[in-house]
KOLZALUM-970819 format. One record per residue (C-alpha): x, y, z; residue in three letters; residue number from 1. Coordinates in pm, 1 decimal, decimal comma, m for minus. Layout:
<rs>
<<X; Y; Z>; "ala"; NUM>
...
</rs>
This chain:
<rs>
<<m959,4; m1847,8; 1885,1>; "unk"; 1>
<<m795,7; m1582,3; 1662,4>; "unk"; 2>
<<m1098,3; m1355,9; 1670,6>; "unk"; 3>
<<m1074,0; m1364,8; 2069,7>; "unk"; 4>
<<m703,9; m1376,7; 2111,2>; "unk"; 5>
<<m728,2; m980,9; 1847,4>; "unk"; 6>
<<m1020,3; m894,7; 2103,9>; "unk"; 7>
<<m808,9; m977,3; 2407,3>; "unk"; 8>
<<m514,4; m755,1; 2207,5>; "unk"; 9>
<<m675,1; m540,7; 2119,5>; "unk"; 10>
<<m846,8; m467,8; 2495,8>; "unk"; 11>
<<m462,8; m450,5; 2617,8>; "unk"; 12>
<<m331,6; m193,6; 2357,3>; "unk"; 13>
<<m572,2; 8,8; 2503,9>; "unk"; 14>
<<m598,3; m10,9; 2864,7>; "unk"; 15>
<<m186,9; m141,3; 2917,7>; "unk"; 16>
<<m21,2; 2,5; 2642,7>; "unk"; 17>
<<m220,8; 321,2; 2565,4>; "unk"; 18>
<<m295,3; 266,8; 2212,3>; "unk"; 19>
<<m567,8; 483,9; 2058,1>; "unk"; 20>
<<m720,3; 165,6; 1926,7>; "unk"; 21>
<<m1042,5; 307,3; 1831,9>; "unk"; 22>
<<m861,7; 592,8; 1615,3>; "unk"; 23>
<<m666,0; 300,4; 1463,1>; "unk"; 24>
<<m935,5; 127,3; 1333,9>; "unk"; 25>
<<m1125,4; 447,4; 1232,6>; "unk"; 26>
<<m823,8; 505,3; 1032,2>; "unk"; 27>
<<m830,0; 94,0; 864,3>; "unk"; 28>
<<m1189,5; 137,8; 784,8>; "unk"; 29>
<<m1155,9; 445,3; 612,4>; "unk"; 30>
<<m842,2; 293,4; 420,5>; "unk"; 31>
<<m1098,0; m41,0; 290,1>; "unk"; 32>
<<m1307,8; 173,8; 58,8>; "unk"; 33>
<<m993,7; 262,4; m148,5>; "unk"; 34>
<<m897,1; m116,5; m220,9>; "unk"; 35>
<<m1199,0; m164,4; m391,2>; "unk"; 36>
<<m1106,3; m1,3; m706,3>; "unk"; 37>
<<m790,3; m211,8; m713,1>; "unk"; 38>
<<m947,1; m539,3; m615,0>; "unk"; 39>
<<m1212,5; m485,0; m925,7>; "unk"; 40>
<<m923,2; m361,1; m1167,0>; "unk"; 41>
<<m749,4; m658,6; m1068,8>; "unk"; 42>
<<m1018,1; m949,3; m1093,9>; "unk"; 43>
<<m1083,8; m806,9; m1431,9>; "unk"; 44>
<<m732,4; m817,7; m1541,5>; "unk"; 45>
<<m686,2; m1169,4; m1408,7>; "unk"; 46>
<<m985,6; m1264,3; m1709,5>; "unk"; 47>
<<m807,3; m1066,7; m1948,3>; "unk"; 48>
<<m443,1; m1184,4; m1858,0>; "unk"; 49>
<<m431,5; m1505,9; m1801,2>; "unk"; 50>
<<m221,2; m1638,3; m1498,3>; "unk"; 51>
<<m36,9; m1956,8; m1715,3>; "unk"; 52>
<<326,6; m1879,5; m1616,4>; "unk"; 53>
<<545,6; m1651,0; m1370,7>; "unk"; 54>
<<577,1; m1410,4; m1618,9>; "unk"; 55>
<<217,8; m1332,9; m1644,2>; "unk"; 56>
<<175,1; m1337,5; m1237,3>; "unk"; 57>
<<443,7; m1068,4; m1215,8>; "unk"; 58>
<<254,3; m819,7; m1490,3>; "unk"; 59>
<<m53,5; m867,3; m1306,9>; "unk"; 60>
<<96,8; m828,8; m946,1>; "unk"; 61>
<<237,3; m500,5; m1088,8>; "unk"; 62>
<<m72,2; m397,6; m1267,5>; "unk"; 63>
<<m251,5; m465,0; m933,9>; "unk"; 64>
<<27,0; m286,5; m785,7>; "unk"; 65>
<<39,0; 36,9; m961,8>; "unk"; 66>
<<m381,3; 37,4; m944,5>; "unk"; 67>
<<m341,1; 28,3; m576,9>; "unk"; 68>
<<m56,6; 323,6; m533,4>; "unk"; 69>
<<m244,4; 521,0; m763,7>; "unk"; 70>
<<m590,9; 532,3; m518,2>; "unk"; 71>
<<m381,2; 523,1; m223,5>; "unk"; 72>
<<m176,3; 866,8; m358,6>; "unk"; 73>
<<m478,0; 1006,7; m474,4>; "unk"; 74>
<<m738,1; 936,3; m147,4>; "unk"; 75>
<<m502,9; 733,7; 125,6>; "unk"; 76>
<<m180,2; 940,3; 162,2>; "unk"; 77>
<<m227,6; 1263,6; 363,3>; "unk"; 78>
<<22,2; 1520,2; 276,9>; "unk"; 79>
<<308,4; 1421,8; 497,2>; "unk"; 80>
<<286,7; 1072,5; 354,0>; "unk"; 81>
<<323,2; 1207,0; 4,3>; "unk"; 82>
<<604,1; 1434,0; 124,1>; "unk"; 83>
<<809,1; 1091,4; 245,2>; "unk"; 84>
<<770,6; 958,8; m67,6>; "unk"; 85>
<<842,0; 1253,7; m274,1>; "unk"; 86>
<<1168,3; 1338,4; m66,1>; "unk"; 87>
<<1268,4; 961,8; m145,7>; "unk"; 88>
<<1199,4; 940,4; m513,3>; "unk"; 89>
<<1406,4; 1270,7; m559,3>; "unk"; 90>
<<1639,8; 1108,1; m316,1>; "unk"; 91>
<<1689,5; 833,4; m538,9>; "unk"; 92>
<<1675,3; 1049,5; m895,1>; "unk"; 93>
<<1943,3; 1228,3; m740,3>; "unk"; 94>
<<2158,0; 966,5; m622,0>; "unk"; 95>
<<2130,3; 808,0; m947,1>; "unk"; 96>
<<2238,0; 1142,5; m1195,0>; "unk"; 97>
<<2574,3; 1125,6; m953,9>; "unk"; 98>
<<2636,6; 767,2; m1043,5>; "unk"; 99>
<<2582,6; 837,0; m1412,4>; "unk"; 100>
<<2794,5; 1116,7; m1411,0>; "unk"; 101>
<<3108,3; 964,5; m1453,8>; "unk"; 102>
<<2963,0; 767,0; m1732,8>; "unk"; 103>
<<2938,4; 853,6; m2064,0>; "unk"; 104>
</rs>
């Protein structure tokens, strides 16, 4: 059923809507290979940390985490994506030096 009812979607984005769903799933597939760093990183950090509490869930959902942002900065971001995120990481450094400057 859910295989035919994404089919069926996917068939209307196209004709209806006017989706370029072929681009989008050129675009998906060429995003997979760059999880497989982060999904090998992470199984092996799941036999090193062991998962006995919250605590060490959270430290591996980071570690997976930062793994993943790295390879998508490095191979999945084109450069306007990296500009968005740039602009809102100085955004944010900035916003945060004028809160701390009335504090001493």
């Amino acid at each position: 059923m859910f295989l035919g009812y994404g089919l069926i979607m996917n068939i209307y984005y196209y004709k209806i809507v006017r989706i370029d769903i072929p681009a989008f799933w050129k675009e998906i597939f060429y995003l997979v290979p760059i999880y497989f760093p982060s999904i090998v990183v992470g199984t092996l950090l799941k036999e090193i940390i062991l998962i006995n509490s919250w605590f060490s869930l959270f430290i591996n959902i980071v570690f997976f985490l930062l793994i993943t942002i790295f390879f998508m900065w490095i191979k999945g971001f084109n450069s306007y994506e990296k500009n968005l995120v740039t602009e809102l990481l100085s955004s944010m450094k900035e916003k945060d030096s004028l809160r701390n400057e009335g504090e001493f």
